[in-house]
C-alpha positions as CSV (number, residue, x, y, z in Angstrom):
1,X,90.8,63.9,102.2
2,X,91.9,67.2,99.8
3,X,90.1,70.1,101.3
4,X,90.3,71.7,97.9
5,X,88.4,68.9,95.8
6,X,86.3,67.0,98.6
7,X,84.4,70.0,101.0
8,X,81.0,69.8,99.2
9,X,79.8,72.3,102.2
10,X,77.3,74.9,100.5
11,X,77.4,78.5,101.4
12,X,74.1,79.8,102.1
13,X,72.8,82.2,99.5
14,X,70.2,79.6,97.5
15,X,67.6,82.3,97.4
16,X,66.9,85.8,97.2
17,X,65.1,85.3,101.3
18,X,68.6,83.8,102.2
19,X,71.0,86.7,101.1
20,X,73.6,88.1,103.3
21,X,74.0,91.7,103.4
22,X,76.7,93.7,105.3
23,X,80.0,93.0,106.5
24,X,80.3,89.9,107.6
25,X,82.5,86.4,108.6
26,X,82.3,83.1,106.8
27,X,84.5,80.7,108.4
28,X,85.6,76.4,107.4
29,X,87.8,74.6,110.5
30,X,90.0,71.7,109.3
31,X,91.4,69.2,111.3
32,X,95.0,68.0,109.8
33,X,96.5,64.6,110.6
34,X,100.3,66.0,110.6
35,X,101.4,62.6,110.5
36,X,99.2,61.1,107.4
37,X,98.5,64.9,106.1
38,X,94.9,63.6,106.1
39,X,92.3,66.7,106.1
40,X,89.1,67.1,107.4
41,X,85.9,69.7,107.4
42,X,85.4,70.2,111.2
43,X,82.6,72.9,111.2
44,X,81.8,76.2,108.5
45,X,79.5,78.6,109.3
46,X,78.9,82.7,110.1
47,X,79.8,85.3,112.7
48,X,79.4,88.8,113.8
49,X,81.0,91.8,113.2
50,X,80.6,93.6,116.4
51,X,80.4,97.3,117.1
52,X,84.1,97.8,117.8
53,X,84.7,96.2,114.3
54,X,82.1,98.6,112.6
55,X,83.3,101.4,114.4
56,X,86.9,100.8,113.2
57,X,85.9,100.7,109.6
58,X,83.6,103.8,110.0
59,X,86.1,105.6,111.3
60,X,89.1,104.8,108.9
61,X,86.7,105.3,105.8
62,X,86.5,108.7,107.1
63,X,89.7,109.5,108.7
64,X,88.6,110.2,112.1
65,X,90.0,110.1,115.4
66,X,90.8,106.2,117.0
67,X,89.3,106.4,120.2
68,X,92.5,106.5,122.2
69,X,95.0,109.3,123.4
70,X,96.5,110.7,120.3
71,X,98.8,113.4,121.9
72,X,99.3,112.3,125.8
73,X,100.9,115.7,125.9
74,X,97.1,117.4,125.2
75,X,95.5,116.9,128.1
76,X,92.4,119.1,127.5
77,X,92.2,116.7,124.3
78,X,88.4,115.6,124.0
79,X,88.9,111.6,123.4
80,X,84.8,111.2,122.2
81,X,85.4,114.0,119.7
82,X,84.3,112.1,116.9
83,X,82.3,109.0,118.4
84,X,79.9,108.9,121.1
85,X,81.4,105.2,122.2
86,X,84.2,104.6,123.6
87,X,85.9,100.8,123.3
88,X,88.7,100.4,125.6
89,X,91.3,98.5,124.2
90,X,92.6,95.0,125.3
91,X,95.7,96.8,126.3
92,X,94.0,97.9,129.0
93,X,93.8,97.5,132.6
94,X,89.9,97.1,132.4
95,X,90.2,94.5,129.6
96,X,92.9,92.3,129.4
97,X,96.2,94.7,129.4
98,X,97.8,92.5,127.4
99,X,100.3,94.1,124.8
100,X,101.9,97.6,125.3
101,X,100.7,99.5,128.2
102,X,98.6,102.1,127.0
103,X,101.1,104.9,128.7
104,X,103.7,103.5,126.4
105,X,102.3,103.9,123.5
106,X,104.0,105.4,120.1
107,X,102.1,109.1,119.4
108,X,99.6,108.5,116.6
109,X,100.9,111.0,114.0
110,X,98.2,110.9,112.1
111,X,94.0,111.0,112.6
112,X,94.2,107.4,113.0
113,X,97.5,105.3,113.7
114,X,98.8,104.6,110.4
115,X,99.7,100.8,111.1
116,X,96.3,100.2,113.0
117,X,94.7,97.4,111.0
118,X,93.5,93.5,111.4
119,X,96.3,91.5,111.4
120,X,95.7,88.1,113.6
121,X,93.6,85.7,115.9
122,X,92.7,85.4,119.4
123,X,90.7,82.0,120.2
124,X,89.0,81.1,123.9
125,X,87.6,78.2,125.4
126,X,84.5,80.5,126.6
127,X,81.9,79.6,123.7
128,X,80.3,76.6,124.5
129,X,77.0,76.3,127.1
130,X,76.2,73.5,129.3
131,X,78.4,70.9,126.7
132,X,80.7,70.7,124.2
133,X,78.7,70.9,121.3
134,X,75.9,73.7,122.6
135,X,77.4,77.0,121.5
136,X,76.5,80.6,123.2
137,X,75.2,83.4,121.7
138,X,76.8,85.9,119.8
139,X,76.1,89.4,120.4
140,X,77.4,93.0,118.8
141,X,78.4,94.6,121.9
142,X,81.2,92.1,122.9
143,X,84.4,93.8,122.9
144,X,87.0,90.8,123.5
145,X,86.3,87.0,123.7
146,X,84.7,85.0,126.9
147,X,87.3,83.4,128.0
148,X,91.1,83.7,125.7
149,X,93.2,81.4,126.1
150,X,97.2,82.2,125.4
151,X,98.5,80.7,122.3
152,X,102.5,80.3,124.4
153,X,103.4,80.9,127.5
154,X,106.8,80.9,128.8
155,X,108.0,80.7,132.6
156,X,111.3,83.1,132.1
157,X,112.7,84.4,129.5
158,X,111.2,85.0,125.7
159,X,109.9,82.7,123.0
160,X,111.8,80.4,121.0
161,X,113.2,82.4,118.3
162,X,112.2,80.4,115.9
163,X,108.1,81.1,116.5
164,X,109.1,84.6,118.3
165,X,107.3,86.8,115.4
166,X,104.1,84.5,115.4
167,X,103.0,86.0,118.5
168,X,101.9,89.0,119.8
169,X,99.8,90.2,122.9
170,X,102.4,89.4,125.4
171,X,100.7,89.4,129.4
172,X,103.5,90.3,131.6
173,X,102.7,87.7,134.6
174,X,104.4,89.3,137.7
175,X,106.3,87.2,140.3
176,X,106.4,88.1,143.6
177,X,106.8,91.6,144.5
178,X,105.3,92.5,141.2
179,X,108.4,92.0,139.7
180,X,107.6,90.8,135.9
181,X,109.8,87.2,136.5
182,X,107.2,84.9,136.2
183,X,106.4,84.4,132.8
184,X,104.7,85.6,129.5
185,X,101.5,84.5,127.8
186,X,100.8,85.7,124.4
187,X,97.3,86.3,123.0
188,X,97.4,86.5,119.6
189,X,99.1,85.0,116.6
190,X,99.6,86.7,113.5
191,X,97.9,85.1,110.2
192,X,99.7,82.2,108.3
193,X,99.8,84.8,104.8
194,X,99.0,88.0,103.8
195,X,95.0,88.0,103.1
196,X,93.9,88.6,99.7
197,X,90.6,90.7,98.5
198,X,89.1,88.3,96.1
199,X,86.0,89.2,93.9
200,X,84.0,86.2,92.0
201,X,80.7,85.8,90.3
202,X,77.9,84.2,92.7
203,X,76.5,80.7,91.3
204,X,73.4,79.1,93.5
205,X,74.7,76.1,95.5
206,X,78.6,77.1,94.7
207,X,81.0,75.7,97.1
208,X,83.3,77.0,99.6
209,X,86.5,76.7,97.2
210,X,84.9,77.7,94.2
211,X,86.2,81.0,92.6
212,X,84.8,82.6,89.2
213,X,87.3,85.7,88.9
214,X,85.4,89.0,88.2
215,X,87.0,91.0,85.1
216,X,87.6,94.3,84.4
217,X,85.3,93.9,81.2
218,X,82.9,92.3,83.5
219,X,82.1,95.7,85.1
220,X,79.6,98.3,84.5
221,X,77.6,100.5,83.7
222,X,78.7,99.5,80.1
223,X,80.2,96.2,80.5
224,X,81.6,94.5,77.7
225,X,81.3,91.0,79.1
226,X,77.0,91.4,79.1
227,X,76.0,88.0,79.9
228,X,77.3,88.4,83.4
229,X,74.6,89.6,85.2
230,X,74.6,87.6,88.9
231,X,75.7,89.0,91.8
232,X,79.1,89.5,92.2
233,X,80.5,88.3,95.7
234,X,83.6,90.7,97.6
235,X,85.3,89.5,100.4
236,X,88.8,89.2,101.8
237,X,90.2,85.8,102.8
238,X,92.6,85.2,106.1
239,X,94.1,82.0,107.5
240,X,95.3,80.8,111.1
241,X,96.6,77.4,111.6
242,X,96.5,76.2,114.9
243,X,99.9,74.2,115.3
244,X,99.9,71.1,117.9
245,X,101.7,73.0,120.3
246,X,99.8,75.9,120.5
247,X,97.5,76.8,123.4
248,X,98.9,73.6,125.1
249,X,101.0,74.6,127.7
250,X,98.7,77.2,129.6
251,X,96.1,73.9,129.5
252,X,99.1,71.5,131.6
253,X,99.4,75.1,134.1
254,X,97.8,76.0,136.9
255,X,96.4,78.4,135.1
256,X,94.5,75.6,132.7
257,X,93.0,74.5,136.0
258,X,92.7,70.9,134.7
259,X,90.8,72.0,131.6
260,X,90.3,69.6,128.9
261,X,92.5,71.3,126.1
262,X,90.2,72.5,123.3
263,X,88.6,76.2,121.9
264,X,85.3,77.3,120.6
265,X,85.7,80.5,120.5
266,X,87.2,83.1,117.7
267,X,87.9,86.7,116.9
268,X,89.9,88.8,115.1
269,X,91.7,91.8,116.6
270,X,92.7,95.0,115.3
271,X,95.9,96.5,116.3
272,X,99.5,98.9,115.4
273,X,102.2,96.3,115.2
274,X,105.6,98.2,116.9
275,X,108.1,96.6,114.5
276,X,110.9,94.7,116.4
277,X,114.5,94.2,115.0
278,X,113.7,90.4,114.8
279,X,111.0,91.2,112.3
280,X,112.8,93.7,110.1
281,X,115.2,91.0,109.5
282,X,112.8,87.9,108.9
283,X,110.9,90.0,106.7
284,X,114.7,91.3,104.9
285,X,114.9,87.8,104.5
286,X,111.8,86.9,102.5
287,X,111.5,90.5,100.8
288,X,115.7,90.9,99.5
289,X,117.8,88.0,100.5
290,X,115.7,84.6,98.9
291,X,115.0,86.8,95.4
292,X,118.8,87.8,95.5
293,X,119.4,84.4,95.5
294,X,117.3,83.3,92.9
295,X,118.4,85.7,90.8
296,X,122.4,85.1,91.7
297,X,122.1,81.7,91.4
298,X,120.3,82.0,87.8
299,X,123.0,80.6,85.2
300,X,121.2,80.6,82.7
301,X,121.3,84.6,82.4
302,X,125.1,84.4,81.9
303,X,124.8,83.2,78.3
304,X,124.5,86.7,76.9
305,X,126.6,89.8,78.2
306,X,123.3,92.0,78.0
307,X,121.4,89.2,80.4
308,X,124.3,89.4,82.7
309,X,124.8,92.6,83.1
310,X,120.8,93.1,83.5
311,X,120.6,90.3,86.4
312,X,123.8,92.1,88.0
313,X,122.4,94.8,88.5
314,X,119.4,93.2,90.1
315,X,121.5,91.6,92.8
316,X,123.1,94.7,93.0
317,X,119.8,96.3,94.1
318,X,119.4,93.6,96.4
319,X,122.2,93.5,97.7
320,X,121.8,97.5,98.4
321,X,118.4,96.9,100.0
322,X,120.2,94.3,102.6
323,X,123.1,96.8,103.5
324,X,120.8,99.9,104.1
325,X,119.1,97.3,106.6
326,X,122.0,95.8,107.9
327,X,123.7,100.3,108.1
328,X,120.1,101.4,109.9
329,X,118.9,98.8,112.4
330,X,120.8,98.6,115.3
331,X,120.9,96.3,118.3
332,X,122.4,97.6,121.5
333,X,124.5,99.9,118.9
334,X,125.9,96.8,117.2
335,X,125.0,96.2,113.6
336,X,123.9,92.5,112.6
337,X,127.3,91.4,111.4
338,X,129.4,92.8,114.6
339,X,126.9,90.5,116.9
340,X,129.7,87.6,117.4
341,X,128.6,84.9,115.0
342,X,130.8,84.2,112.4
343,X,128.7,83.2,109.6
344,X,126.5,85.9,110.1
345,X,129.3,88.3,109.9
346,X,130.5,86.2,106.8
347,X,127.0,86.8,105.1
348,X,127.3,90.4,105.9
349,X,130.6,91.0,104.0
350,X,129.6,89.1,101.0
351,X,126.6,91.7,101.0
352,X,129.2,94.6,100.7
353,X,131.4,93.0,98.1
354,X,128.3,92.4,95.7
355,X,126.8,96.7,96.7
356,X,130.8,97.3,96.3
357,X,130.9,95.8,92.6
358,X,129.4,96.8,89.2
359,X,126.6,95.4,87.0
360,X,128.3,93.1,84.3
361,X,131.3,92.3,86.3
362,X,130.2,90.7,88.8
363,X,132.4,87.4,89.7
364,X,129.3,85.5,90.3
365,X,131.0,81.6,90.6
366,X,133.0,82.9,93.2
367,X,129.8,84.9,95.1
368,X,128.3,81.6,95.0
369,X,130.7,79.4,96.3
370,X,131.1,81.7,99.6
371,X,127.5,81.9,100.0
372,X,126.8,78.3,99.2
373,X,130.0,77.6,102.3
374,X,128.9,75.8,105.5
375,X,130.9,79.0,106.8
376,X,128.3,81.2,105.4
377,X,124.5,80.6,105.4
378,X,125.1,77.2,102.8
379,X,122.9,78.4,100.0
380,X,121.9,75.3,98.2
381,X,120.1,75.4,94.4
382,X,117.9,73.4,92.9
383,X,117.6,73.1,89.1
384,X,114.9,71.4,86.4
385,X,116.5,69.0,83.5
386,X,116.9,72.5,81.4
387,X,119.3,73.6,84.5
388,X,116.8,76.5,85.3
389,X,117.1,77.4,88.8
390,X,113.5,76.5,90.5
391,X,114.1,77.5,94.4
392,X,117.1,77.9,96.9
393,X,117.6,77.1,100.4
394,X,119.9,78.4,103.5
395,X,120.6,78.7,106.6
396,X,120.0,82.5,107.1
397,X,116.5,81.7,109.7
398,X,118.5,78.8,111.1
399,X,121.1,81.1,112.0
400,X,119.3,83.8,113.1
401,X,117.6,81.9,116.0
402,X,120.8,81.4,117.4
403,X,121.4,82.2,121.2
404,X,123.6,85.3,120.0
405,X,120.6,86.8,118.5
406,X,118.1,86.1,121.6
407,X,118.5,89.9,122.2
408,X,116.9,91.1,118.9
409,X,113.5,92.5,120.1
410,X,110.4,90.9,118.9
411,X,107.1,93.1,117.8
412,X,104.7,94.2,119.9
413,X,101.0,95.4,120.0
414,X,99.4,98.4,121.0
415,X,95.4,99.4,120.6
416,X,94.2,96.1,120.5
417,X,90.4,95.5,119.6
418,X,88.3,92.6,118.8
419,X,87.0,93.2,115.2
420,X,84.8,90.2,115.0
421,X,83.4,87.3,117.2
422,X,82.4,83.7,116.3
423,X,81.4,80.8,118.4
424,X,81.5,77.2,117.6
425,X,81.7,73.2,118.2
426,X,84.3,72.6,120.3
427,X,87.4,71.6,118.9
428,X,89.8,69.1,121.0
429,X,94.0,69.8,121.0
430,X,95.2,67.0,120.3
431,X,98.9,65.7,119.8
432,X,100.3,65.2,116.6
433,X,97.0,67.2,114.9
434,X,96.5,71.1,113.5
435,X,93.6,73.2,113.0
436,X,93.2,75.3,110.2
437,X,91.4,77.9,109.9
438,X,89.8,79.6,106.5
439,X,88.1,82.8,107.5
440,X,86.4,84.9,104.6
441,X,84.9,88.2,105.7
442,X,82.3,89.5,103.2
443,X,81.0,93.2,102.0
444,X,77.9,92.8,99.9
């Protein structure tokens, strides 16, 4: 079924006894068919926000200290200074020391790290009782799941490039001799999108999917919109999907010890993300390189000199954008074009030629036909009867996950905390089938 038009699930606010105050989770789990695309309402209910997430936002709001070393260089530096409770991390060696070890972590500059914020999942198989279906409680104090279970795990070696920058939490698993040979699990995975804040007018019995957008003119204490006078409903809305291949290999380990594969437990975690080179340049990609295209590839912008000169100068800012990337980041002091594969290196200097020209001159056909080259990153464009471009595709991610790039570092994860906690029916892995998650937290 269409998860947007068929889910006739009801939140519960039908009366005044039944509203939800504070900060808290709402969550829907889909099944998807991959193969039919068929999609189906699993489970939807609430969670907590434990202490650690309150804490988090309570201190942030005010700009006090994370409760972790700030300066490891002050060692007379009072760590409860502005909380009386100290949560330890999942970093470390009490927890789950997954992630950066805490000794190597980047000096907060600031009150609170500046990058510290919510940013993916962690799921377990820990949440169900005495069977599949019989959840455990929930309770405030917990600080990371029952029992997490790795999203990949790797024997030598580091992800597959392509998924590399999906996953964070790495476990070191030391070999013998405590040499760290004998694999990597990784804890967390990153959200599909960025989250959005969304604000809507409250109707009794509305549905999950149902969004009346609040309006400036809708606010007070003089609103001009007056007949809007229910309860207006703030939360943010994240999404994980579960992919058919995820979680899977630590259940056919050792480590699975013969587990049926399947999860029922959920949380959110806090944490700075340590930017890798691998990141920097996937996120180039989607920020500079796909608009550049778009706008290069635009023909229909050449039919006035003022248009033309306009849109040159947009890829020309582009274009700029990608070299001071390409200039600054460097891997094992080689820049991403000097790493030994050709097309790469042929995207590079197509990137100089368009920072090296000037808005309105441009030679545009002949930009295109080397970028659009099976030598370069193949751009191909797609147009509408008019001949307006509508999207682009390439090669650049293709090429990118090639074995000469395997040495571009991947992110990493320091001050990891678990920001909320939500137990539910067990949910099998199955071949061939995804789980999607829709996770709304609420403040009203």
């Amino acid at each position: 079924m269409e998860k947007k038009k068929n889910i006739f699930e009801q939140l519960g606010f039908e009366d005044s006894s039944k509203v939800k105050h504070g900060l808290h989770g709402h969550i829907s789990i889909f099944k998807k068919n991959n193969k039919t695309g068929e999609v189906s309402l699993w489970e939807e209910s609430d969670n907590i926000i434990p202490i650690s997430g309150y804490q988090t936002l309570l201190l942030k709001l005010f700009g006090l200290h994370l409760d972790s070393i700030h300066d490891p260089s002050a060692s007379a530096e009072k760590l409860d200074q502005d909380t009386n409770l100290i949560i330890p991390d999942l970093n470390n060696n009490d927890s789950m020391h997954i992630g950066v070890n805490p000794v190597e972590y980047q000096v907060m500059t600031d009150e609170y790290g500046s990058e510290h914020f919510v940013q993916g999942f962690m799921v377990g198989d820990g949440g169900a009782a005495e069977d599949i279906n019989t959840t455990k409680n929930t309770d405030y104090s917990f600080i990371n799941l029952r029992s997490p279970i790795p999203f990949q795990e790797v024997q030598s070696g580091g992800l597959d490039p392509t998924i590399a920058n999906k996953y964070l939490g790495k476990l070191r698993i030391a070999g013998n001799g405590g040499n760290e040979t004998a694999g990597s699990a990784f804890y967390i995975k990153k959200f599909d999108d960025t989250p959005h804040v969304y604000h809507s007018w409250y109707c009794d019995g509305q549905k999950w999917d149902y969004v009346d957008p609040v309006n400036q003119s809708d606010l007070g204490p003089v609103a001009a919109n007056l007949p809007k006078t229910n309860r207006i409903e703030t939360y943010v809305q994240c999404n994980l999907t579960i992919d058919s291949d995820d979680c899977m290999a630590y259940f056919n380990s050792a480590n699975g010890g013969g587990r049926t594969p399947r999860i029922n437990e959920l949380g959110l975690v806090a944490f700075d993300t340590v930017m890798g080179s691998r990141s920097i340049f996937e996120t180039m990609y989607k920020r500079y390189v796909k608009p550049m295209l778009l706008e290069l590839y635009n023909t229909k912008v050449t039919e006035s000199t003022q248009a033309k000169e306009e849109s040159d100068q947009r890829v020309i800012d582009f274009a700029e954008n990608i070299k001071y990337i390409i200039d600054n980041t460097l891997i094992d002091e080689q820049t991403l074009g000097n790493l030994g594969n050709a097309r790469m290196a042929s995207f590079v200097s197509v990137i100089y030629m368009i920072y090296g020209g000037t808005a309105g001159n441009l030679d545009r056909s002949d930009l295109m036909d080397r970028l659009s080259a099976n030598t370069n990153i193949a751009v191909e464009a797609f147009y509408n009867q008019n001949h307006e471009i509508q999207y682009t595709e390439d090669e650049f991610l293709t090429i990118l996950s090639g074995s000469e790039f395997d040495a571009l570092t991947v992110d990493e994860a320091e001050r990891i905390k678990l920001m909320t906690y939500y137990t539910f029916n067990s949910i099998p892995l199955e071949e061939n089938t995804s789980i999607l998650f829709d996770y709304r937290i609420y403040a009203n």
